[in-house]
Every structure is written in structure tokens, then in C-alpha cells.
N, C-alpha and C positions, 0 to 999 in steps of 0.2 A: 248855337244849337247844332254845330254841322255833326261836330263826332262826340254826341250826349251819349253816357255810360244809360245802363238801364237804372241804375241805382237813381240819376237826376229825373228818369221821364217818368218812374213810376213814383215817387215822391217818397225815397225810403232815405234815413241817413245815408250821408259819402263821406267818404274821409278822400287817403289819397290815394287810395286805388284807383281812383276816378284818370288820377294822371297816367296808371297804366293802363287803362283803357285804351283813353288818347294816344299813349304810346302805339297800341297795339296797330289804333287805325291808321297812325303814320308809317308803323312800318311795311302794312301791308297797301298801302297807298305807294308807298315807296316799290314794292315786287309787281305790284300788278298795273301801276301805271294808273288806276284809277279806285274809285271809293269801290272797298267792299261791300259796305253797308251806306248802301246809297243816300247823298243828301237828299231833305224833302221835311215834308212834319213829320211831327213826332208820330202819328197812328203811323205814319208810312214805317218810320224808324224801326219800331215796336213790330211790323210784320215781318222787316227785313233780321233783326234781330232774331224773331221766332222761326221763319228761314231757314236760315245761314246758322245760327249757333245754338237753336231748340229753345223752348219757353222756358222764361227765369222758375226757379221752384215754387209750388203752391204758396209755403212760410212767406216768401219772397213778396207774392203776392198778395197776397195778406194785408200783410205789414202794410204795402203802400199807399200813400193818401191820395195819387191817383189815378191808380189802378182803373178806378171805375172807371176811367173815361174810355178806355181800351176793351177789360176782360169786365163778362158779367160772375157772378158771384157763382159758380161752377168753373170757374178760370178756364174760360174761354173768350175767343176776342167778342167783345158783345156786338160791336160795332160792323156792318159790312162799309166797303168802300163806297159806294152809293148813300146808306144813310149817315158815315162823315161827311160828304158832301153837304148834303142836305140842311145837318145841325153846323157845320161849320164855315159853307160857304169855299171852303177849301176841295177844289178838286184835285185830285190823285194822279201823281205823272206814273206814265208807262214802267214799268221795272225794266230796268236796262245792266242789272247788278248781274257783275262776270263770274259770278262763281253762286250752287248752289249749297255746298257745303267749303268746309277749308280744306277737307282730303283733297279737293280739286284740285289743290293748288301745284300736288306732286304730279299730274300729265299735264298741266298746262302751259305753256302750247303741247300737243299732241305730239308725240314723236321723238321726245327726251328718254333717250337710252343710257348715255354715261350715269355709272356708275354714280361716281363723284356728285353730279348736279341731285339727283333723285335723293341719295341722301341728304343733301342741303336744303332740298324742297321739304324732306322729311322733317329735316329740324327745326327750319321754321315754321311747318304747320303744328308742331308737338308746342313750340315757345307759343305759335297765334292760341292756339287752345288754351294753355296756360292764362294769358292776356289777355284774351276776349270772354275766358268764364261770365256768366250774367249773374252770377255771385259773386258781389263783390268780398265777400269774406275770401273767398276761397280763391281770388285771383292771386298769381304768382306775384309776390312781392319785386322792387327792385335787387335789391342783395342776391335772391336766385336767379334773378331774369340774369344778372351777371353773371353768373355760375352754369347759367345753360350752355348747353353743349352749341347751339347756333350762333353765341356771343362767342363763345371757347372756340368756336372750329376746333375741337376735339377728333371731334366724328373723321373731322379732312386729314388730320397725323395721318393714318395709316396708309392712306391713297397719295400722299406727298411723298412718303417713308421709300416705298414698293415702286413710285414711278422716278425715285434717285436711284434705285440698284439696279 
């Protein structure tokens, strides 16, 4: 359960996008040293989800079998933290999740001026968005995620190029 896509907690079809989900959470596991989207249960999952990368689409909603447990039928979360507790016996740990959005991820830590890093922050938050979509239709395939310019170091030629001359 630790890095469920939303596609698994909302109860909608997965295919294998599911797996770049997972990618997405190991690689930013991998930059930030710790879980973007914090382990915990699933309601916890599902707030940190709604968060960090915005509520999956209404359709999205919909669709899944269950949804209910989470959003009431206005798709909103129906549930507060206290009355999960209550129906589930399950209390709620502290949110300790290091980033509020993935933009974040280009100041942090504070004080990153080079040029070079800032655009590298940029391209993996452009690939994280790509990868953590909560559609999974619409998540970047592997074939592009290869093609991305943070895979390619693209973006890095020119600043390699300009600090040989």
C-alpha cells in the first residue's frame, strides 16, 4: 500500500501506468530523500494526493467503486480526520510531507542559484507532473518518460557546451 496510484484506492481500472506511478514515487523518493506523498492509510494517501498534485477529475470519480469511502457524492472528501478515526479505529499521523506542491521542488533547499541545477529541478518537476498525473490515462507513458528532456539531459548541452569554450 505504501506508493498506491489513485487509480488502486479509488477502485477504478489500472493497467500499467500504475507502474509509472511507482516510478514517479521512487524517483522523487530518490531527490528528496524521503516520501512525497507520505506513507499512512489510504484516507491519509487520498488527502496527501489531493494536496500535493490536486483532486483526481470528477469522471475519475465517479467511475470508482470506492470513492465513497473518501468523497461524498458532491466530490468532496466526505470524511473529516476525526470521524475516520471513529468508523475506522485508525488514527491519523501528523503530516510531515516536505513539499506542498512539486513546484517546490525547484527552491528546495533555499538558496539554489546555478543556473544548471534550477533547470534540472525544472525538468524533473515537468517529468514528476507528467508521472504523478491522478489520471491515469493521461500519465506519461514509458517510451516519453524516455524521451524526456530530464532522462535526455538535453536541457544540460548547452550549459556543458558554453562552460568548454
Amino acid at each position: 500500500m505504501e506508493d498506491r496510484a489513485p487509480e488502486v484506492i479509488l477502485g477504478l481500472p489500472f493497467t500499467e501506468a500504475i507502474d509509472m506511478w511507482g516510478l514517479g514515487c521512487v524517483l522523487s523518493v530518490l531527490f528528496l530523500s524521503c516520501h512525497l506523498l507520505e506513507i499512512g492509510c489510504e484516507y491519509q494517501k487520498i488527502m496527501n494526493i489531493l494536496d500535493v498534485l490536486g483532486q483526481p477529475g470528477n469522471h475519475l470519480l465517479d467511475a470508482g467503486t470506492f470513492t465513497n469511502k473518501f468523497f461524498n457524492t458532491n466530490q468532496h472528501l466526505e470524511v473529516s480526520p476525526m470521524e475516520y478515526k471513529k468508523t475506522t479505529g485508525v488514527e491519523l499521523q501528523k503530516s510531515e510531507r516536505p513539499l506542498n506542491n512539486l513546484d517546490e521542488i525547484v527552491t528546495l533547499p533555499p538558496g539554489v542559484k546555478e543556473c544548471i541545477e534550477l533547470e534540472d529541478r525544472r525538468a524533473l518537476v515537468c517529468l514528476l507532473k507528467g508521472i504523478l498525473d491522478s489520471h491515469h490515462n493521461r500519465r506519461i507513458t514509458p517510451e516519453k518518460a524516455l524521451k524526456h528532456p530530464f532522462i535526455t539531459m538535453v536541457h544540460l548541452e548547452e550549459e556543458a557546451d558554453s562552460s568548454m569554450s
